[in-house]
C-alpha positions in Angstrom: -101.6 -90.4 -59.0 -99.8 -89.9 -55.3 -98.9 -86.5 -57.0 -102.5 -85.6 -57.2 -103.3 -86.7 -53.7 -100.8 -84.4 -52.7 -101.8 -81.3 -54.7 -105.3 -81.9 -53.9 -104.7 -81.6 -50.4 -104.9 -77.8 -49.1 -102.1 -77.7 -46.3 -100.3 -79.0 -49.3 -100.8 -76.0 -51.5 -100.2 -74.0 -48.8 -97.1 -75.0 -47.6 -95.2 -75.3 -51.5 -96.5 -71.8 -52.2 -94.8 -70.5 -48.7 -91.4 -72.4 -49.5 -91.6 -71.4 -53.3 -91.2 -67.8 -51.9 -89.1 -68.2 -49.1 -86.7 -70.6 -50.9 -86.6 -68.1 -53.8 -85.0 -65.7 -51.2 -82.6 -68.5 -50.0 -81.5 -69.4 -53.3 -80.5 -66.0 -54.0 -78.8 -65.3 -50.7 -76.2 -67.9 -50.4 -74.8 -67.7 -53.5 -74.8 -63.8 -54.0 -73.3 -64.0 -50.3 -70.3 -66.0 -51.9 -69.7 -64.2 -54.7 -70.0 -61.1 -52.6 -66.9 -62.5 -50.4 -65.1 -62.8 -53.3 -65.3 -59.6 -55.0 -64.9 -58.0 -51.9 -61.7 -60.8 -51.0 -60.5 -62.1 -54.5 -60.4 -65.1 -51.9 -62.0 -68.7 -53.4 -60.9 -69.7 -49.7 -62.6 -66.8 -48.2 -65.5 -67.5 -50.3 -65.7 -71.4 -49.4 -66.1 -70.2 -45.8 -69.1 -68.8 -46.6 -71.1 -72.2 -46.5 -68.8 -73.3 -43.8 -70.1 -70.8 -41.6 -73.4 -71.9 -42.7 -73.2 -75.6 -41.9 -71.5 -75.2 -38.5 -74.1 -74.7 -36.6 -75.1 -78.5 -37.6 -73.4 -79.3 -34.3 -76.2 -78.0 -32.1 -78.4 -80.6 -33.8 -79.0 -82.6 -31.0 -80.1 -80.0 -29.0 -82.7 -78.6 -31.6 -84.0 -81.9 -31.7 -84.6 -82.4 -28.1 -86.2 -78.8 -28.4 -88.2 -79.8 -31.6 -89.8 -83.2 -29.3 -90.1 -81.0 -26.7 -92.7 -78.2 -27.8 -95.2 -77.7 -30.4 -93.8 -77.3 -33.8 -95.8 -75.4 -35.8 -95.5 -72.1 -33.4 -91.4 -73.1 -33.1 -90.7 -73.1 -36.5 -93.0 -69.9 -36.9 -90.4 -68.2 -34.3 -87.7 -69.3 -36.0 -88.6 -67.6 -39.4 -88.5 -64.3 -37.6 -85.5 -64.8 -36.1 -83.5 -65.7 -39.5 -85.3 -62.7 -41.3 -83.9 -60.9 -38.6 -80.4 -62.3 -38.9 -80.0 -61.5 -42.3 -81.1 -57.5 -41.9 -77.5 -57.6 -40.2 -75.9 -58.1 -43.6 -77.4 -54.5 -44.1 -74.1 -53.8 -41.9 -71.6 -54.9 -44.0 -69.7 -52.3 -46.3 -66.3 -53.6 -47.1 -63.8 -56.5 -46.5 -63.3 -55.4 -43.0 -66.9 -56.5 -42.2 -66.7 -60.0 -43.9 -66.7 -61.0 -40.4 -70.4 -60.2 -40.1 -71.2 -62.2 -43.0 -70.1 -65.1 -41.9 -71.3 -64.4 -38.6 -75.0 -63.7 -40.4 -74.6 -67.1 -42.0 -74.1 -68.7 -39.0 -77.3 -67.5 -37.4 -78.7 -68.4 -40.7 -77.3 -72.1 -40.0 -78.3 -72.4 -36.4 -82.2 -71.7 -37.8 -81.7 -73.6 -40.5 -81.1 -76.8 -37.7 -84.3 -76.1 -36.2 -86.0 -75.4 -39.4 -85.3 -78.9 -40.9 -85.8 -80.8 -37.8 -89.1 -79.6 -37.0 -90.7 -79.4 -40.9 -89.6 -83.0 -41.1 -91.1 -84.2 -37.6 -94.2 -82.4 -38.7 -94.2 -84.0 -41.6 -94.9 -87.3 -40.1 -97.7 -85.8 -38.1 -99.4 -85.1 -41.3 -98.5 -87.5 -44.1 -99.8 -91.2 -44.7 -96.6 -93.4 -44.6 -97.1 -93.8 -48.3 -96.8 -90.0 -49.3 -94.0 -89.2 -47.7 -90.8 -89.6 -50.6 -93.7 -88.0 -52.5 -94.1 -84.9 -49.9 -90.5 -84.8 -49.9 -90.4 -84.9 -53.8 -92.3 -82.2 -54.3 -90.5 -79.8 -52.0 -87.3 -81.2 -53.2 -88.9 -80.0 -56.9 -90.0 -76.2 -56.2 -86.6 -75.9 -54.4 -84.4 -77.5 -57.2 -86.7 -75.6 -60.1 -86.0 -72.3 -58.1 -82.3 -72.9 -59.3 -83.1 -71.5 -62.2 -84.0 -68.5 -61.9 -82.9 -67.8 -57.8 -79.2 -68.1 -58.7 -78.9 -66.0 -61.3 -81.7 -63.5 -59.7 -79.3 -63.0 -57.0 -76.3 -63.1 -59.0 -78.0 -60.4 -61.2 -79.5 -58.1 -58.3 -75.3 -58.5 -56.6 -74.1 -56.8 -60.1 -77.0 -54.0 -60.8 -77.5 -52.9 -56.8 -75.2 -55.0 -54.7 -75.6 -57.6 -51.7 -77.8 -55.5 -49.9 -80.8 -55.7 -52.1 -80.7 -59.6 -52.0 -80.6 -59.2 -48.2 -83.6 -57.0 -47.8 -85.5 -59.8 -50.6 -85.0 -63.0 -48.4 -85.7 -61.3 -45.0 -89.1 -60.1 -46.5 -89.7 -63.8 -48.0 -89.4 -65.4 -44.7 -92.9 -63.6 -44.1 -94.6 -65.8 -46.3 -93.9 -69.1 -45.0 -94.8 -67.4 -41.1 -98.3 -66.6 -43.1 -98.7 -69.9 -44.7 -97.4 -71.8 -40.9 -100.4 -69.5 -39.7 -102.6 -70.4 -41.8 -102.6 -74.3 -41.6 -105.0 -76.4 -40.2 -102.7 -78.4 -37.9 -103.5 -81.2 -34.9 -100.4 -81.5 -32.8 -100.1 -84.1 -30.4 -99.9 -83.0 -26.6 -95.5 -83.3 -26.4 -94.9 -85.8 -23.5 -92.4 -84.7 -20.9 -90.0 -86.9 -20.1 -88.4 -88.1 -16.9 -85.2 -89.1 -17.9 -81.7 -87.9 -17.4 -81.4 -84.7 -19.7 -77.8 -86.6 -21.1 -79.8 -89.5 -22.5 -82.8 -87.7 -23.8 -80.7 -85.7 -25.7 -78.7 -88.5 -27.0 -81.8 -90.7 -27.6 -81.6 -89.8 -31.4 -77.7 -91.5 -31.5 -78.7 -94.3 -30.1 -81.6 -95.2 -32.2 -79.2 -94.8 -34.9 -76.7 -97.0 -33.3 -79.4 -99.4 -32.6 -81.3 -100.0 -36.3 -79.4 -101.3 -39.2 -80.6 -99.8 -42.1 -80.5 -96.1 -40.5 -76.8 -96.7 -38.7 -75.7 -98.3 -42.8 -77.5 -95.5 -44.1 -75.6 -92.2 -42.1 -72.2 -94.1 -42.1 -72.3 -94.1 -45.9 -74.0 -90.5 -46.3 -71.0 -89.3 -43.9 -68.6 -90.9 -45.6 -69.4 -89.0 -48.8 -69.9 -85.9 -47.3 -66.3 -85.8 -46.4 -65.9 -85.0 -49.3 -68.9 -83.3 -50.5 -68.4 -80.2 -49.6 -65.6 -79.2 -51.3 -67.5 -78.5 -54.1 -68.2 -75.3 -52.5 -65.0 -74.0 -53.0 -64.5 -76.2 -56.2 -67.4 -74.2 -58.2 -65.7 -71.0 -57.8 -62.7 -72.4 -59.6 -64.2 -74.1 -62.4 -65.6 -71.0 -62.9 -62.7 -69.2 -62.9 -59.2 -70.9 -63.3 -61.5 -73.7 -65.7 -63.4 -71.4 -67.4 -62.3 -68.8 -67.1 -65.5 -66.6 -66.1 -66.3 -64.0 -63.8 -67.3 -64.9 -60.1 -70.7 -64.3 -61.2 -70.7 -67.5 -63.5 -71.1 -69.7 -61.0 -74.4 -68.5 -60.6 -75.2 -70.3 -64.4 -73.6 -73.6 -62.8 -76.1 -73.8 -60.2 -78.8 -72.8 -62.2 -78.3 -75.6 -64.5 -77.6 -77.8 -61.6 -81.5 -76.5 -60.9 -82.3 -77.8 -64.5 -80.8 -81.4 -63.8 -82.8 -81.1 -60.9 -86.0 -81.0 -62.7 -85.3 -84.2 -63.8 -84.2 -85.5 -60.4 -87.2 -84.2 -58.3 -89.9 -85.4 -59.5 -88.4 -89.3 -59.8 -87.3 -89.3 -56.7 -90.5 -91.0 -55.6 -91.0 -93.5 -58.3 -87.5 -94.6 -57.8 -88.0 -95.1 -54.1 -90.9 -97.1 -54.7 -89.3 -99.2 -57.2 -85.9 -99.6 -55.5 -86.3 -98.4 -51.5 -85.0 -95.6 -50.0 -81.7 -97.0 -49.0 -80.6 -98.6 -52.6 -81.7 -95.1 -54.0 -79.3 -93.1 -51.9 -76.1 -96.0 -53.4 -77.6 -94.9 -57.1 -77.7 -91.0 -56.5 -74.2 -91.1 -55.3 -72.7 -93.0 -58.2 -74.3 -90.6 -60.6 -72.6 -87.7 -58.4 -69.4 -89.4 -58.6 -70.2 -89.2 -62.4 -70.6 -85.9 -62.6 -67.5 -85.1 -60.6 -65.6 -86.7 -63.0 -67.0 -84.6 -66.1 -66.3 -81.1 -64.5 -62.8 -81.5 -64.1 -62.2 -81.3 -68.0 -61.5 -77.2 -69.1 -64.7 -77.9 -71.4 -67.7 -75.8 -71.1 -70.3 -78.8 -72.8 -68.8 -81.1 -70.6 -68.7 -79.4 -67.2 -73.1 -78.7 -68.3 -73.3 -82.6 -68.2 -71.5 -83.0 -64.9 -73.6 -80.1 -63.3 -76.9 -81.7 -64.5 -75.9 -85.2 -63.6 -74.7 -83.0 -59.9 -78.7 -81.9 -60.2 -80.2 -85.2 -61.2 -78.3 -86.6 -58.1 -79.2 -84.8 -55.5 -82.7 -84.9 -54.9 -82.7 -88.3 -55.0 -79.9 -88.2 -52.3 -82.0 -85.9 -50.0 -85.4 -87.3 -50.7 -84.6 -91.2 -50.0 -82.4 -90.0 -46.7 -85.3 -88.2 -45.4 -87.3 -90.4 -46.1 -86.0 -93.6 -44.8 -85.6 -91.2 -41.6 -88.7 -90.7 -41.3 -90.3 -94.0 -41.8 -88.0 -96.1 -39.8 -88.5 -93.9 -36.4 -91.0 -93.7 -34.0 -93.3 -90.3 -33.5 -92.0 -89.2 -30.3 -88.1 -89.2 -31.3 -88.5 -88.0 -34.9 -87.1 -84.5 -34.0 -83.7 -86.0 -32.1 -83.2 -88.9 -34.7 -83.9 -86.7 -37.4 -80.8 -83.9 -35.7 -78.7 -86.6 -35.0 -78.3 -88.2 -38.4 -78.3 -84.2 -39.9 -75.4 -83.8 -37.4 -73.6 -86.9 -38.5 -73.5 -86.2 -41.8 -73.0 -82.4 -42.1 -70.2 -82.4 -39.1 -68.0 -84.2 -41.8 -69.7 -81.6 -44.6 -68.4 -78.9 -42.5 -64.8 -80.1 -41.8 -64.8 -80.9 -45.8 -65.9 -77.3 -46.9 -63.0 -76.3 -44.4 -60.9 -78.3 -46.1 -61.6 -77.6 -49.6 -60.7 -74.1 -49.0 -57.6 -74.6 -47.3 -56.5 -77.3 -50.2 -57.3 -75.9 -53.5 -54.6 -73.6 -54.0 -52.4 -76.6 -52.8 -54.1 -79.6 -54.8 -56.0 -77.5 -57.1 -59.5 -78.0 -57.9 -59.3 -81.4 -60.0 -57.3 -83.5 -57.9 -60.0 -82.6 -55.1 -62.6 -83.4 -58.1 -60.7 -86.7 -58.4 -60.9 -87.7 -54.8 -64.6 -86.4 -54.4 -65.4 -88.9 -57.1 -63.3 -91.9 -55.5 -64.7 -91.5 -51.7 -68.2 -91.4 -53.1 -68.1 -94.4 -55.2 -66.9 -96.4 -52.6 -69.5 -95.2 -49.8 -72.1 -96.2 -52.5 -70.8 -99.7 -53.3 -70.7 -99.8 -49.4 -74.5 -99.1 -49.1 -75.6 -100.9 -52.4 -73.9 -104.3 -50.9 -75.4 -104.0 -47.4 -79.0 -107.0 -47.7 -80.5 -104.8 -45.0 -81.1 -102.0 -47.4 -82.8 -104.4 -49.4 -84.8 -105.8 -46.5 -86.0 -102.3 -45.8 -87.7 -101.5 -48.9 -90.7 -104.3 -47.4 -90.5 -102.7 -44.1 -93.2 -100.2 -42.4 -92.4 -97.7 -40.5 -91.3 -97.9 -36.6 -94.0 -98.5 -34.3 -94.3 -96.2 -31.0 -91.6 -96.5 -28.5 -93.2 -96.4 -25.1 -90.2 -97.3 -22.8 -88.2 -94.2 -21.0 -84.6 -95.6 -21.3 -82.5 -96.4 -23.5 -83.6 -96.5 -27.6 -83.5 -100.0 -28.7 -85.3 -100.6 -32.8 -88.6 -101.0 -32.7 -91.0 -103.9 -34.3 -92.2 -103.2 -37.5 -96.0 -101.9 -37.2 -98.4 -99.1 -38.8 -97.2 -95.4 -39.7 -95.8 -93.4 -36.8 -98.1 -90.4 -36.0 -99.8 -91.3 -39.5 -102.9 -89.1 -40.0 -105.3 -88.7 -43.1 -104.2 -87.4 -46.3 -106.2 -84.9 -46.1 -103.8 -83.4 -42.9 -100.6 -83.1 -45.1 -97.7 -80.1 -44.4 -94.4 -80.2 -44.3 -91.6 -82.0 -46.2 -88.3 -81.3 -45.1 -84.4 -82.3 -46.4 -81.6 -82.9 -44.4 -79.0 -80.2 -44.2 -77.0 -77.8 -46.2 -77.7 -74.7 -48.6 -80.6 -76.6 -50.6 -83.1 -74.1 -48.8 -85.6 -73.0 -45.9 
């Protein structure tokens, strides 16, 4: 039913058929930019740093959310389209492992639009959505991007092989034109931004603070960080389960993802009816211990059982990114949506980052299934930290955060009706946190 509210709303359509094209492109870039490293290398390190370069920028969060509660969205995230089309013509450049420096400088500017991106389609969002259609807003992006898996991957993977990485560059810089058509094209009622009055220093931190300063969203980053410590070796991990496991080509690993996209089929589309049924934060404890699953069943040499781990990978993380947002979104108050949304994105990629870092630098010391082995440990515990925390529970009864009106510092607000709440028939954007899950 909540599905078809959605669908039937047109802003809706709109906005999934821009991000079905654009994230089509971005499915296809990162990974064919990782594999292209490696050919180019014969580095799984040098390939790893890939999506580090991608999720550094994530420390400039608090500043795109400042600049995201600052202006009007809509034309900002417009701008910022064009610039990362732009950013990735430069790959255009690159012609031979002396250059790799210009793809991960490329995939930097990619990150650093990607910060702004997220921030500002998930502050929109709440302009837009009824407080009751937003896990299924989210879901539904979360589905088109996951089901894109299937045939992005290996489309990009495919186009590296027949006519190299240049071809997938030119193919995601032209499908960052449709979502700047579609952003055009909606029918979108900003509220006037407010300008503040306050010392630069705090209205830039006022995102941490709210964090700091309401329970369920301070439990809920501390456990996501936590895991992500370790997440993100599985960047570096997928090229050698490929290889050393499997003993496949580099251009295998675009099959893994794209059956991580078909466990995501699965995962998508429940995310919603699992939030209602559990709450957001309770959700996020249950994804994680079905990751920590599926860490466990790719270390074993076997390629049946490595499919299993990489669905149960898919299943779990759409309902990761959908109840994070979501709980985001809810719990604060239109006119710091943009910096609480950065901060908790900073807080939980910054540890990504320094993981994917990591990862590279320890796999040809550890190897790939003693990091598989930790990665399953750390995340079970952050998940029986968040699963035992009563607040979580308390949460799932909560509305959203009322407006806060005061100037200094962020203190939780009282429980009252949806934040910036509109109509259902006003709905855009649903965003995800961070990382190379797409536009």
């Amino acid at each position: 039913m909540n599905t078809r509210r959605l669908l039937a709303i047109r802003d809706a359509r709109l906005y999934l058929l821009g991000q079905a094209f654009s994230l089509l492109g971005d499915s296809a870039l990162w990974l064919a930019m990782g594999i292209w490293v490696k050919t180019m290398t014969g580095s799984n390190a040098a390939a790893g740093l890939v999506f580090f370069f991608f999720t550094a920028p994530a420390l400039l969060a608090p500043l795109s959310g400042l600049l995201v509660d600052r202006v009007r969205r809509r034309p900002l995230l417009i701008v910022t389209n064009m610039f990362a089309a732009g950013a990735v013509l430069l790959l255009l450049l690159v012609h031979g492992p002396g250059q790799v420096w210009l793809v991960y400088l490329v995939m930097a500017l990619y990150g650093l639009a990607y910060s702004v991106l997220g921030t500002g389609q998930s502050a929109l969002l709440t302009v837009m959505v009824p407080d009751d259609l937003l896990a299924d807003a989210n879901g539904a992006l979360r589905t088109v991007q996951e089901s894109l898996r299937l045939i992005g991957p290996l489309g990009g993977a495919g186009l590296f092989v027949l006519v190299g990485a240049h071809a997938v560059a030119v193919l995601d810089a032209a499908t960052f034109a449709v979502p700047v058509i579609c952003l055009a094209a909606l029918r979108v009622a900003e509220p006037r931004r407010q300008r503040s009055e306050g010392h630069w220093r705090a209205e830039v931190l006022a995102g941490l603070s709210y964090l700091a300063n309401t329970p369920v969203l301070r439990q809920l980053v501390i456990t996501c960080a936590c895991a992500l410590t370790v997440f993100g070796f599985s960047e570096t991990i997928i090229f050698a389960i490929a290889g050393q496991g499997l003993h496949r080509p580099p251009a295998f690993v675009g099959v893994l993802v794209a059956v991580q996209g078909a466990g995501a089929l699965l995962g998508g589309p429940t995310a919603a009816p699992l939030i209602r049924r559990i709450g957001e934060g309770r959700a996020v404890g249950v994804a994680l211990l079905v990751a920590a699953a599926g860490a466990v069943l790719v270390m074993p040499p076997v390629l049946p059982v490595v499919i299993a781990g990489v669905v149960l990978f898919g299943i779990a993380i759409p309902w990761l990114v959908v109840a994070f947002t979501t709980l985001i979104q809810r719990r604060t108050p239109a006119r710091l949506q943009g910096r609480v949304y950065a901060a908790a994105d900073a807080l939980v990629t910054t540890p990504q980052t320094i993981s994917i870092a990591l990862g590279a630098a320890l796999i040809g010391v550890a190897g790939y299934r003693i990091l598989l082995g930790v990665m399953a440990a750390v995340i079970t515990v952050a998940a029986g930290y968040l699963l035992s925390r009563p607040e979580q529970r308390r949460a799932r009864r909560l509305p959203t955060a009322g407006p806060v009106t005061t100037a200094g510092p962020v203190t939780t607000a009282a429980p009252g009706p949806a934040a910036g709440a509109a109509p259902a028939s006003d709905i855009s954007f649903a965003a995800e946190p961070s990382r190379p899950y797409g536009r």
